[in-house]
PDB file of N, CA, C and O in Angstrom:
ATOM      1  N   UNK A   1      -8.649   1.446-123.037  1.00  0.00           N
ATOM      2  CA  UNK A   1      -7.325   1.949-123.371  1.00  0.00           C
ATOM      3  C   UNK A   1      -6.253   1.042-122.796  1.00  0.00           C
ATOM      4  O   UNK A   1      -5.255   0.784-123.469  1.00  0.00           O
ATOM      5  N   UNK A   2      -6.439   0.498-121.446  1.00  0.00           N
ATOM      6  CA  UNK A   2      -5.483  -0.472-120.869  1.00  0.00           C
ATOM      7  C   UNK A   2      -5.530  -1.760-121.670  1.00  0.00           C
ATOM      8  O   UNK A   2      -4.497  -2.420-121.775  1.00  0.00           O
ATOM      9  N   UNK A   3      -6.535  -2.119-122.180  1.00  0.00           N
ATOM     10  CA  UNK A   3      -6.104  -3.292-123.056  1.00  0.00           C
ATOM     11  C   UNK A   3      -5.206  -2.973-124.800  1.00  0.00           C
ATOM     12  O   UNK A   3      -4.324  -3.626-125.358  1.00  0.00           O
ATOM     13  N   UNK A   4      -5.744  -2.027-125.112  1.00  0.00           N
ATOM     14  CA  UNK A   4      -4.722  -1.708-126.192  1.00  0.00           C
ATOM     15  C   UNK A   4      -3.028  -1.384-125.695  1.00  0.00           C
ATOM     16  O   UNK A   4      -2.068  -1.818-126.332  1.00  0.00           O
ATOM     17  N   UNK A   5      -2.953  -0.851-124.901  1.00  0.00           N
ATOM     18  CA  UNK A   5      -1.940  -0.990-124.384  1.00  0.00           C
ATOM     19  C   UNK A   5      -1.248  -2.610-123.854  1.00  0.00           C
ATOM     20  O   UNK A   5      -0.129  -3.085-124.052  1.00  0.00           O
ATOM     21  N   UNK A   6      -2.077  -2.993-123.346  1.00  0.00           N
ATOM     22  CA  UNK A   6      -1.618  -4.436-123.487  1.00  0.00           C
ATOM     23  C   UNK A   6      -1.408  -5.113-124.571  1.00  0.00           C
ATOM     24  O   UNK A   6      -0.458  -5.889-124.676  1.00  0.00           O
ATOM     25  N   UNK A   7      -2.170  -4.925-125.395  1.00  0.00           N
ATOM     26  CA  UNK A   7      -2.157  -5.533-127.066  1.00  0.00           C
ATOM     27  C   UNK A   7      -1.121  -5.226-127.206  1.00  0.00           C
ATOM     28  O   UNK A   7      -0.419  -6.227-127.352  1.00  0.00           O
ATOM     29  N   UNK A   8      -0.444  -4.118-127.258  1.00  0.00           N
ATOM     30  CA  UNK A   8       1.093  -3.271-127.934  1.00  0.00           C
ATOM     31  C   UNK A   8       2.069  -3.815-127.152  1.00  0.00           C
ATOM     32  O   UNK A   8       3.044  -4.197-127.798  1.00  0.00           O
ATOM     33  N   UNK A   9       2.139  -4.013-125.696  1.00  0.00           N
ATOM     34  CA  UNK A   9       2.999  -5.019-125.072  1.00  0.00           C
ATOM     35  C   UNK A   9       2.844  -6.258-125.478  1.00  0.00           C
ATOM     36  O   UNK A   9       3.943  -6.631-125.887  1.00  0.00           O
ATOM     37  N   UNK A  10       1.963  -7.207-125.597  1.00  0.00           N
ATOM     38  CA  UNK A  10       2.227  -8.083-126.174  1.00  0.00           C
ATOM     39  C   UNK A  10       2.785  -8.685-127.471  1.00  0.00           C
ATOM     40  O   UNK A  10       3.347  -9.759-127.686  1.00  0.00           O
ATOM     41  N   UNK A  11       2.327  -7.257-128.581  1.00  0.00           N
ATOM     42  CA  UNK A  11       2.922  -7.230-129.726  1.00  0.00           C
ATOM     43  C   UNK A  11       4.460  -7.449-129.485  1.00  0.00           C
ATOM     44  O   UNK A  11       5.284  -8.290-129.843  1.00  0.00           O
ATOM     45  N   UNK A  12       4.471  -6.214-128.652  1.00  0.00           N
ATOM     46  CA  UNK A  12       6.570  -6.261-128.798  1.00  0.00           C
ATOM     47  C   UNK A  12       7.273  -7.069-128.862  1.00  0.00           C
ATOM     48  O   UNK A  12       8.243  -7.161-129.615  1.00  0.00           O
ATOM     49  N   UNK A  13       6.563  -8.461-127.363  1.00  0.00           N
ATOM     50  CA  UNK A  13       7.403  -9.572-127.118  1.00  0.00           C
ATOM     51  C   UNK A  13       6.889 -10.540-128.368  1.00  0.00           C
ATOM     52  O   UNK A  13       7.783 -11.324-128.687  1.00  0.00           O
ATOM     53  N   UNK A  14       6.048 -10.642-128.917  1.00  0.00           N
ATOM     54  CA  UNK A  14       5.594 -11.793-130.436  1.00  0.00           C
ATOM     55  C   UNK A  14       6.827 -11.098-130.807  1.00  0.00           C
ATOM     56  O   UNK A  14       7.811 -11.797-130.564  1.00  0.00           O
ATOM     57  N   UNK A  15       7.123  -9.880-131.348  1.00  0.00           N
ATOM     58  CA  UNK A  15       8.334  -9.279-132.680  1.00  0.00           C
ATOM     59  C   UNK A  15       9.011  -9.821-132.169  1.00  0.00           C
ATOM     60  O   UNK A  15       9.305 -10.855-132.768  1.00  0.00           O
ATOM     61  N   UNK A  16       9.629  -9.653-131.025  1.00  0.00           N
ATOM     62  CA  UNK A  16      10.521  -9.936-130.204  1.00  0.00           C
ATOM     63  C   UNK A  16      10.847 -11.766-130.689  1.00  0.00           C
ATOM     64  O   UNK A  16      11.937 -12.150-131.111  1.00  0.00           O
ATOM     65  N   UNK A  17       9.927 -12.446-130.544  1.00  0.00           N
ATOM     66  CA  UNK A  17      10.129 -14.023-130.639  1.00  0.00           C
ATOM     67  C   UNK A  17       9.989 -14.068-132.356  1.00  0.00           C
ATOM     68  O   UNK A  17       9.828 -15.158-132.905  1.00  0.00           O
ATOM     69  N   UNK A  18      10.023 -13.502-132.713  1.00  0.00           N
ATOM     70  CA  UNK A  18       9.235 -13.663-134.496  1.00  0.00           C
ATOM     71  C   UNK A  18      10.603 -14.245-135.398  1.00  0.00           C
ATOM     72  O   UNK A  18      10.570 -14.981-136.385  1.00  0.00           O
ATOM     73  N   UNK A  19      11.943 -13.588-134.634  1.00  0.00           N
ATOM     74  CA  UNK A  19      12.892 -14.218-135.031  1.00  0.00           C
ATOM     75  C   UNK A  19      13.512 -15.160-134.606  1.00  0.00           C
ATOM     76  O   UNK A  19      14.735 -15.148-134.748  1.00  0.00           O
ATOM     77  N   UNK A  20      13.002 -16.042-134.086  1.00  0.00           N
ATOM     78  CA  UNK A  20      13.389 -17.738-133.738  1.00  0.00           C
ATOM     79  C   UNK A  20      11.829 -18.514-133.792  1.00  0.00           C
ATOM     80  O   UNK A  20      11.633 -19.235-132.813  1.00  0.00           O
ATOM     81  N   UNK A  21      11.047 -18.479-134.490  1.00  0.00           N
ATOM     82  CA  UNK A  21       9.929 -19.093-134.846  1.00  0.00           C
ATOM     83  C   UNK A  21       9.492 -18.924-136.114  1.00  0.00           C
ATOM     84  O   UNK A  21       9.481 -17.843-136.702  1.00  0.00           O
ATOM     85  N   UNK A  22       9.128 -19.970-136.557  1.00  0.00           N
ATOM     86  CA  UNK A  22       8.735 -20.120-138.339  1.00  0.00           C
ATOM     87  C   UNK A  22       7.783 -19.494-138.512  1.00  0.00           C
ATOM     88  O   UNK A  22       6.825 -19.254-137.778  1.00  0.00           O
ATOM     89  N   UNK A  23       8.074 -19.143-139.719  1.00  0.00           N
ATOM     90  CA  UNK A  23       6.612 -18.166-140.402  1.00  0.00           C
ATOM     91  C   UNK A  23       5.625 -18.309-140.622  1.00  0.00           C
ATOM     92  O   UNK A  23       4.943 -17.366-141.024  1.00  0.00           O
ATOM     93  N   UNK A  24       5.088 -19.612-140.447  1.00  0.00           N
ATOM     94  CA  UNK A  24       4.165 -19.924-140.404  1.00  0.00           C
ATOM     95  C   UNK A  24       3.093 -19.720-138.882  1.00  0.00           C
ATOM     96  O   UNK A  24       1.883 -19.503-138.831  1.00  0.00           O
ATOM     97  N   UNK A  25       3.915 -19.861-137.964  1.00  0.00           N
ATOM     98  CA  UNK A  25       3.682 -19.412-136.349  1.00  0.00           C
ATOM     99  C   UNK A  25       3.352 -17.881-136.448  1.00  0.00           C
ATOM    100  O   UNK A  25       2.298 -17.401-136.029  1.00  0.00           O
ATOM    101  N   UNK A  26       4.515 -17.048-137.137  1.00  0.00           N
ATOM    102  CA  UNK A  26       4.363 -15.712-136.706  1.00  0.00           C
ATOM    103  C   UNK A  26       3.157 -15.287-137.648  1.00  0.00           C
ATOM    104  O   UNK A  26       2.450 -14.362-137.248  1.00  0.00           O
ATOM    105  N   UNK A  27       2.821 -15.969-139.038  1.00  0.00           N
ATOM    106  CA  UNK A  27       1.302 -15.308-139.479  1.00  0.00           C
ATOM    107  C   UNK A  27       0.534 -15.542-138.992  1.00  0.00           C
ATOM    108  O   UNK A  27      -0.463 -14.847-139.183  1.00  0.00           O
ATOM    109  N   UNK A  28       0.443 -16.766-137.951  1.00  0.00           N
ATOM    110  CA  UNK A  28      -1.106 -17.192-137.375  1.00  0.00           C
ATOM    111  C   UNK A  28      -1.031 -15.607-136.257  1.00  0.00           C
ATOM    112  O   UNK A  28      -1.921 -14.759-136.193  1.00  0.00           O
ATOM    113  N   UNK A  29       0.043 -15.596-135.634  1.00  0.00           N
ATOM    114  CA  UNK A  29      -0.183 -14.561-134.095  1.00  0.00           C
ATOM    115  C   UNK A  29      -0.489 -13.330-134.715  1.00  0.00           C
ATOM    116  O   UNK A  29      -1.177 -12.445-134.207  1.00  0.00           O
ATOM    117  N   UNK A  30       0.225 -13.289-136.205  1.00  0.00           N
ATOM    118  CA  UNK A  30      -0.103 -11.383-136.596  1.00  0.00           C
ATOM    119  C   UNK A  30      -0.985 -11.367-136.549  1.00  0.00           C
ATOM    120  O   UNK A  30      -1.457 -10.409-135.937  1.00  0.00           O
ATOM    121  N   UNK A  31      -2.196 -12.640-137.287  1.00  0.00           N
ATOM    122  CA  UNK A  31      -3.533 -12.680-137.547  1.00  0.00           C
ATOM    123  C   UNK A  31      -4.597 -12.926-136.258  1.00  0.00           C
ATOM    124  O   UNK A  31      -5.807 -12.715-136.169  1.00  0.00           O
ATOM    125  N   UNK A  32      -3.919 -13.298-135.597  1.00  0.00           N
ATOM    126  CA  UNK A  32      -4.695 -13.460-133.983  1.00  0.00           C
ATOM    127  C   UNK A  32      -5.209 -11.985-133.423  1.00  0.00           C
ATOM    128  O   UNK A  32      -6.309 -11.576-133.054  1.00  0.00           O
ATOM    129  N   UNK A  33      -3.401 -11.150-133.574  1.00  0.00           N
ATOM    130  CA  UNK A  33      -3.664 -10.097-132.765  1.00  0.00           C
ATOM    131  C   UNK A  33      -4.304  -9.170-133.464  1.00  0.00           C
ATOM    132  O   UNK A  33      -5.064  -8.416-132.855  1.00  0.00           O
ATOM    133  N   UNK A  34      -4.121  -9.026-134.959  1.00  0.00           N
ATOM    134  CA  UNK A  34      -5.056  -8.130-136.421  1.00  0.00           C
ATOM    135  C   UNK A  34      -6.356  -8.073-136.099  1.00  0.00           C
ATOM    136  O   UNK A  34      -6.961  -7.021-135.894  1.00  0.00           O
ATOM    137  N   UNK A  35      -6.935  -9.420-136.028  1.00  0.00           N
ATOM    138  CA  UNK A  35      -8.637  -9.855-136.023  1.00  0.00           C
ATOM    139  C   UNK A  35      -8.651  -8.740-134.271  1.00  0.00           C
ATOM    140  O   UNK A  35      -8.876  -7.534-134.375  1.00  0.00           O
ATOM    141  N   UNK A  36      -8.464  -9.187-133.258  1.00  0.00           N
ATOM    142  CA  UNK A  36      -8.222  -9.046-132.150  1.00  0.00           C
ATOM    143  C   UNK A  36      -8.563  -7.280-131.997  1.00  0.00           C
ATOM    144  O   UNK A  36      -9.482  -6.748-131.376  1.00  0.00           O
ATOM    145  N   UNK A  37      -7.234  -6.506-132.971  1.00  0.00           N
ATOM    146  CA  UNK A  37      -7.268  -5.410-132.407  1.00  0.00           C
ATOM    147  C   UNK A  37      -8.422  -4.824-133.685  1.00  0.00           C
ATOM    148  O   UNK A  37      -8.898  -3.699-133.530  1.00  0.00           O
ATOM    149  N   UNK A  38      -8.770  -5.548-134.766  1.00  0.00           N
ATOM    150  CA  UNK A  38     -10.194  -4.919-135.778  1.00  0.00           C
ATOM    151  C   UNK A  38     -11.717  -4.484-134.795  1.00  0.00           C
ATOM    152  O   UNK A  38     -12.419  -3.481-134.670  1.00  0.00           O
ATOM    153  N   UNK A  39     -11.694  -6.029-134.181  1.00  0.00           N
ATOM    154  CA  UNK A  39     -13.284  -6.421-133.350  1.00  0.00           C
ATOM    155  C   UNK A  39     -12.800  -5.215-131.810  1.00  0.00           C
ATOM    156  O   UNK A  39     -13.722  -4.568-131.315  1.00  0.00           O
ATOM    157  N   UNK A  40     -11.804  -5.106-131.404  1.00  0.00           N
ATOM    158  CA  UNK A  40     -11.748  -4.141-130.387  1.00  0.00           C
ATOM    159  C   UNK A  40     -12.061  -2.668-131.141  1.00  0.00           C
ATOM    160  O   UNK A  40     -12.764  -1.852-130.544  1.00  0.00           O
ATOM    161  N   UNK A  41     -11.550  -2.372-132.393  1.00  0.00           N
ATOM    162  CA  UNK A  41     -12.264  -1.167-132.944  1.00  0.00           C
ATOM    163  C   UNK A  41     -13.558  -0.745-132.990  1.00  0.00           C
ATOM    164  O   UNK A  41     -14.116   0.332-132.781  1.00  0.00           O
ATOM    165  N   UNK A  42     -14.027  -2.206-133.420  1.00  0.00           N
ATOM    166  CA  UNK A  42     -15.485  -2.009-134.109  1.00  0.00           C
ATOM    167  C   UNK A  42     -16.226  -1.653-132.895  1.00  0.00           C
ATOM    168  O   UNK A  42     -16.641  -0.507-132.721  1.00  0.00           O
ATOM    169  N   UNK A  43     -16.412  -2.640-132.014  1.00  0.00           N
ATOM    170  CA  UNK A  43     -16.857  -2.453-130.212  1.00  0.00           C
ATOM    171  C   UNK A  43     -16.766  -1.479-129.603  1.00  0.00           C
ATOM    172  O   UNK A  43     -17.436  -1.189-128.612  1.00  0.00           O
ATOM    173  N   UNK A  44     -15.399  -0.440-130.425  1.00  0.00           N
ATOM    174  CA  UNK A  44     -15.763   1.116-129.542  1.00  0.00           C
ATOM    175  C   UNK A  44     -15.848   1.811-130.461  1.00  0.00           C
ATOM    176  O   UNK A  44     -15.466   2.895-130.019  1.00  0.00           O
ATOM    177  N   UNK A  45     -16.058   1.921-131.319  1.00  0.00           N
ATOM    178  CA  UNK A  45     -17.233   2.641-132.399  1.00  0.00           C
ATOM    179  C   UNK A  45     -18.030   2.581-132.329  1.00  0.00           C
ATOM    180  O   UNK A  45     -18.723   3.546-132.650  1.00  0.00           O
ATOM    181  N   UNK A  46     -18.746   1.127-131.739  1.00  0.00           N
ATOM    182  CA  UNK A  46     -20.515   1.455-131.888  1.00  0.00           C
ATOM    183  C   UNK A  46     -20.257   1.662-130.376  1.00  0.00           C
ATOM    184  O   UNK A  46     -20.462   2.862-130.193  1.00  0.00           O
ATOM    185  N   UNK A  47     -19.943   1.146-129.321  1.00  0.00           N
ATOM    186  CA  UNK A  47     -20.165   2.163-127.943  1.00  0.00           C
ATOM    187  C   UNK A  47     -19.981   3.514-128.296  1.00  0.00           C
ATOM    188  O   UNK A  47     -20.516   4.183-127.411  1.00  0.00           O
ATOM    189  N   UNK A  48     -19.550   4.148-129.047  1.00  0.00           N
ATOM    190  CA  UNK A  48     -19.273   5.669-128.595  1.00  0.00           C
ATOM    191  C   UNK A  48     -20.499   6.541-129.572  1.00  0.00           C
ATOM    192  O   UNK A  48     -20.772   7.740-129.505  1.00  0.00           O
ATOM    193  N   UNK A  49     -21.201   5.323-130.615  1.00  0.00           N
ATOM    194  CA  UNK A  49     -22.328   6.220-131.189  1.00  0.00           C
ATOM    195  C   UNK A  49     -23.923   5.237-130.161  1.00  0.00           C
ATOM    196  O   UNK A  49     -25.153   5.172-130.136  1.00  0.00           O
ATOM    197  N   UNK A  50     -23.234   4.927-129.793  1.00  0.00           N
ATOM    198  CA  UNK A  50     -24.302   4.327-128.685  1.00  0.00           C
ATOM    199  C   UNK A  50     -24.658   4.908-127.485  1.00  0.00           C
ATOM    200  O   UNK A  50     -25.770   4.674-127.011  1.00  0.00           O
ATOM    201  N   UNK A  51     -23.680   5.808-126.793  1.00  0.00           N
ATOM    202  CA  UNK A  51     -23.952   6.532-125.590  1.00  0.00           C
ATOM    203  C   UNK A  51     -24.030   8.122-125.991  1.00  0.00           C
ATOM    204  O   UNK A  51     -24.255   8.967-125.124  1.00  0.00           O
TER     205      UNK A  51
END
């Protein structure tokens, strides 16, 4: 839970910079943090049918 919460702080400050950096910058980070917060889903889905 503390890292999703970190994810969401970090999100803020990317939005935060998204308007003085090219768009091309801000799709790579959406896609950094997208992939990022998918594989953190998947990892506690199968932990939670795992225990």
């Amino acid at each position: 839970m503390l890292f999703l919460v970190a994810a969401l702080l970090l999100l803020g400050v990317v939005l935060g910079a998204v308007a003085h950096a090219p768009l091309s910058v801000s799709l790579v980070a959406a896609a950094v943090i997208g992939t990022w917060l998918v594989v953190f889903a998947i990892r506690e889905r199968n932990a939670r049918h795992h225990s």
